[in-house]
N, C-alpha and C positions, 0 to 999 in steps of 0.2 A: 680336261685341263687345257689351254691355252696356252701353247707355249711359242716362245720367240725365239730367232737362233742367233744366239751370241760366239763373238769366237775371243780366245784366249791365248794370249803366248802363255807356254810354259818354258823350263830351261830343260832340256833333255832328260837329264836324270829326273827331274821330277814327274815328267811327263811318263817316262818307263814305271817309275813306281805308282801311278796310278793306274795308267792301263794292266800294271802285274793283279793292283790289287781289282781291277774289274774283271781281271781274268778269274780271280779267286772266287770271286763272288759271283761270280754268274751273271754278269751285269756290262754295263756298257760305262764308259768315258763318261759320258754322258750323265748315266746315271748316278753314277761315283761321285760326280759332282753335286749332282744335284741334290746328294742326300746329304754330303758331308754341308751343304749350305743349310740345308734345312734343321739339323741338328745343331747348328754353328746358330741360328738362329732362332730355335730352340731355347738355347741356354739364355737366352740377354734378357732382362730385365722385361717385362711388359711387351714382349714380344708375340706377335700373333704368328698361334699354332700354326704349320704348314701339315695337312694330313700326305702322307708319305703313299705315292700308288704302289699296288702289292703285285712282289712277283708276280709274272704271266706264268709259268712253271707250276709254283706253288697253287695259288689259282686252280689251276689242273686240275693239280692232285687231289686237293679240295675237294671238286667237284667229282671226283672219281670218288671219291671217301665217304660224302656226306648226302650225294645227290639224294639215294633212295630212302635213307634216315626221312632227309627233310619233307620229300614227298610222301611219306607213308607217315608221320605225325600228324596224329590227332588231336592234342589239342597242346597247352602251350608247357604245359606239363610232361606231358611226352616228347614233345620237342628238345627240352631241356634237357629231360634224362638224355637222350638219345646222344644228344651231343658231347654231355659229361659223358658218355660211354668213349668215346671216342679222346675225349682230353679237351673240349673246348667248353664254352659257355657265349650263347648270346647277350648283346647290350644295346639300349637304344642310344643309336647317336648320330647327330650329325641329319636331323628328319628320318633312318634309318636304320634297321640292325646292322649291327657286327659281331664279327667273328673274333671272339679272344683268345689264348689259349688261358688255361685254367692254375697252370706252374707261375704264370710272372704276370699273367692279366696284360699282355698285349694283344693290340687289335693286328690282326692276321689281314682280313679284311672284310667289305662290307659282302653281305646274304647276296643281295643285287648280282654280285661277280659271280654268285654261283648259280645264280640262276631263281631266285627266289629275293622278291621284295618285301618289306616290310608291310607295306598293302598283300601281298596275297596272303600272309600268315592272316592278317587280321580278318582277310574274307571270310578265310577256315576258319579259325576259331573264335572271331571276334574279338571283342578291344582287350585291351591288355596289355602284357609285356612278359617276357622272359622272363626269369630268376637270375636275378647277379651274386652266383655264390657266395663273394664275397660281403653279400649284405646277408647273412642268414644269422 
């Protein structure tokens, strides 16, 4: 993503309760903002999605979690299970997989960040797609 660097007055207290609430979240000023805009734009009428970048953290863990799942699935079936073993479900989106979790169907993030594109699944197992549990 491209980004440009703007600067903002804030009025001191306001300023403390953000950087509190980035402190909470494991997040930066920065990022605080920029999600609370993106949500804030979100909501308006005919407004175009912003996709939301995922924790670097989380990312991690992910990839500590799911590395050998994804590398060791055969085909897009086993893939699936594998990841329902774990709590998530793949989705094409965005030219792409993502990662959801399976309790509220949000996007965690894209395959990509863990190290696995939506081209190498298809190398291995050819065309296809995932199962989106919710369509079953």
């Amino acid at each position: 993503m491209n980004k440009r660097h703007v600067s903002v007055e804030l009025p001191p207290d306001l300023l403390r309760a953000v950087h509190d609430l980035a402190t909470e979240k494991e997040d930066t000023v920065s990022g605080v903002l920029q999600n609370l805009l993106a949500d804030h734009l979100k909501t308006r009428k005919g407004a175009k999605q912003l996709a939301r970048p995922a924790n670097e953290k989380l990312v991690f863990a992910l990839q500590k979690l799911l590395f050998r799942d994804m590398a060791e699935a055969s085909s897009w079936q086993d893939l699936d299970r594998r990841m329902q073993k774990h709590g998530y479900y793949l989705k094409i989106a965005w030219g792409g997989l993502s990662l959801h979790t399976q309790t509220s169907g949000h996007r965690v993030c894209h395959t990509h960040q863990l190290g696995f594109s939506y081209g190498t699944f298809v190398r291995r197992f050819g065309p296809g797609k995932p199962k989106d549990p919710r369509e079953a």
